[in-house]
C-alpha positions as CSV (number, residue, x, y, z in Angstrom):
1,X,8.9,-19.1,11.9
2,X,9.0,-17.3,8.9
3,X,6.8,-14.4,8.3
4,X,3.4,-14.5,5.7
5,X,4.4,-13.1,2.4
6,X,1.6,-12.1,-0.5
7,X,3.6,-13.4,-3.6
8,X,3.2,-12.2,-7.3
9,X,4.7,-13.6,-10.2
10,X,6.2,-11.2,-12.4
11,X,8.8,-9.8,-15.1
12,X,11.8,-7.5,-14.4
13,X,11.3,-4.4,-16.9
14,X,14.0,-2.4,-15.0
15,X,17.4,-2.3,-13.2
16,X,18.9,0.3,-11.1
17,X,21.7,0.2,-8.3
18,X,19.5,-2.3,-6.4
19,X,16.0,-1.1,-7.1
20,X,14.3,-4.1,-9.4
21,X,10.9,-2.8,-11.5
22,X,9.0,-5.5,-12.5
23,X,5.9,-5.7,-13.9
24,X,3.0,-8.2,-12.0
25,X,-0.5,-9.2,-12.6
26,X,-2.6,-9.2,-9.6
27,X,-5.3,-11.6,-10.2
28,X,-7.9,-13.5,-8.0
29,X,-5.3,-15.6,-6.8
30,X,-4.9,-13.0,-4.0
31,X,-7.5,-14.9,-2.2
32,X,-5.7,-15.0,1.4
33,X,-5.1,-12.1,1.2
34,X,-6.3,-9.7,3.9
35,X,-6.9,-6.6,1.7
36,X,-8.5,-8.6,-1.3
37,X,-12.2,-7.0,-0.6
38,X,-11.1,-3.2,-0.9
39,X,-8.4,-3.7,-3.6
40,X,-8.8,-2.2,-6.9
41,X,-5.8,-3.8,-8.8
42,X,-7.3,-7.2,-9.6
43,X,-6.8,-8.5,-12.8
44,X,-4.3,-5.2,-13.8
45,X,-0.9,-5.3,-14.7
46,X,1.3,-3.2,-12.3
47,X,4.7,-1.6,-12.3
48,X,6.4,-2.2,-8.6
49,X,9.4,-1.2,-7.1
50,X,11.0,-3.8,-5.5
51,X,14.4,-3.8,-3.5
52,X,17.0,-6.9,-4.4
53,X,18.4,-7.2,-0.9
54,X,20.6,-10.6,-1.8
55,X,23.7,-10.7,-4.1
56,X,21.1,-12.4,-6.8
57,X,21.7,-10.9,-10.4
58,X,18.4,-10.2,-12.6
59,X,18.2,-9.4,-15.9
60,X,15.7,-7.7,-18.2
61,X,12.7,-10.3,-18.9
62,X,13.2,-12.5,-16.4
63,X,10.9,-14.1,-14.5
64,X,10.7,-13.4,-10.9
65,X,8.9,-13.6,-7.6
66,X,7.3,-10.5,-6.0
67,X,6.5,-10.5,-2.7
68,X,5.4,-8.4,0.3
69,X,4.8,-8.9,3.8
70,X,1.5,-9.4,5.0
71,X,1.7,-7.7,7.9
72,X,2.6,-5.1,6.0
73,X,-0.3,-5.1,3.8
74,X,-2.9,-5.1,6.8
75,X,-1.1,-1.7,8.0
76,X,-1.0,-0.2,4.4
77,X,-5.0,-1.2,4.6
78,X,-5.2,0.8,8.0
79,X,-3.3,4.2,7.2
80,X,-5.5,4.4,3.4
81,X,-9.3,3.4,4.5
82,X,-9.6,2.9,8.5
83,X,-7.2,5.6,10.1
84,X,-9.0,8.1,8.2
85,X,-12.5,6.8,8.5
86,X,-11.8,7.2,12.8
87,X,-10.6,10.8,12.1
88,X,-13.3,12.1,9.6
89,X,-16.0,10.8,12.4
90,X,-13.9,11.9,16.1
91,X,-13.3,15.3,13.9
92,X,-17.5,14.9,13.3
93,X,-18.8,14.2,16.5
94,X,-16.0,16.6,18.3
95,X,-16.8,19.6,16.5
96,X,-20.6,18.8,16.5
97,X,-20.7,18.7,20.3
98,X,-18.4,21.8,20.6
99,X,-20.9,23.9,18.1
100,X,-24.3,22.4,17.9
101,X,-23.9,22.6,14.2
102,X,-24.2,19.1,12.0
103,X,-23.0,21.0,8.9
104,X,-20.1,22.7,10.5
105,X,-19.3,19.2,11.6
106,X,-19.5,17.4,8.3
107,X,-17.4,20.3,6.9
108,X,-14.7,20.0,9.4
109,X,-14.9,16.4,8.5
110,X,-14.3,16.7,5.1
111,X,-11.9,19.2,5.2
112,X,-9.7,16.5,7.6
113,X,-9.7,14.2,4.4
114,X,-7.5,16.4,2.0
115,X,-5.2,17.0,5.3
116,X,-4.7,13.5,6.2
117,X,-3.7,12.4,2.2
118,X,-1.8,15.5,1.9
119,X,0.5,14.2,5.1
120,X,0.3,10.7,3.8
121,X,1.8,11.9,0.3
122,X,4.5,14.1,2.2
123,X,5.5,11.2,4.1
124,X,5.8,8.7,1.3
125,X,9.6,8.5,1.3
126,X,9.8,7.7,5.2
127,X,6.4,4.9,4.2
128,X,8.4,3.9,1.1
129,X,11.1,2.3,3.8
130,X,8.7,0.8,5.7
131,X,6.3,-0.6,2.7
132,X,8.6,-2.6,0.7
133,X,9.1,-5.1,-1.8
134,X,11.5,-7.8,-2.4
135,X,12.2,-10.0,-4.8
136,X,13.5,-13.3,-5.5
137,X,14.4,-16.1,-8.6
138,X,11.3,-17.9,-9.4
């Protein structure tokens, strides 16, 4: 069975080795998707990195198909709003209990925030494996 993709429609602006950049327009036409209700790219043109996995040729200005597994999306969706959500309020309640102190425990939470993006960003090379897209002729 083959996997659900979210496809864009978009333009190759740049080749290297096999990285494809192509600009896209994500529009409302992301309805199935599973992110559409947090996302803040509708209606914006982006610049993504894609990886041309197949022995296809591309050229500048050509017309392509971007797509992303949806899976994928739903876990991208976890690590930026829910993952951190359940660690600013365990970080809370944990150092609440321990000190008997609600601002001490909205502080610690906060301060978890900063920590968690910071890793996030240092890990976006090993995420940048795992979080990508392809493309493919229109």
């Amino acid at each position: 069975m083959d996997e659900k993709k979210i496809r864009h429609d978009g333009k190759v602006t740049k080749i290297t080795d096999n990285k494809i950049f192509a600009e896209i327009i994500v529009s409302e036409a992301c309805g199935h998707c599973q992110a559409k209700q947090m996302c803040f790219s509708k209606g914006k043109a982006m610049t993504i990195e894609a990886h041309n996995d197949g022995n296809e040729n591309f050229e500048i200005g050509e017309e392509i198909k971007v797509f992303f597994e949806e899976k994928l999306a739903a876990t991208g969706v976890f690590l930026a709003y829910v993952f951190p959500m359940i660690v600013f309020f365990a970080v809370m309640f944990a150092v609440i209990a321990l000190t008997d102190s609600q601002d001490k425990g909205c502080i610690a939470a906060l301060m978890t925030l900063p920590v968690y993006f910071f890793l996030l960003y240092k890990f976006r090379g090993k995420l940048k494996k795992t979080f990508k897209f392809r493309v493919e002729k229109k």
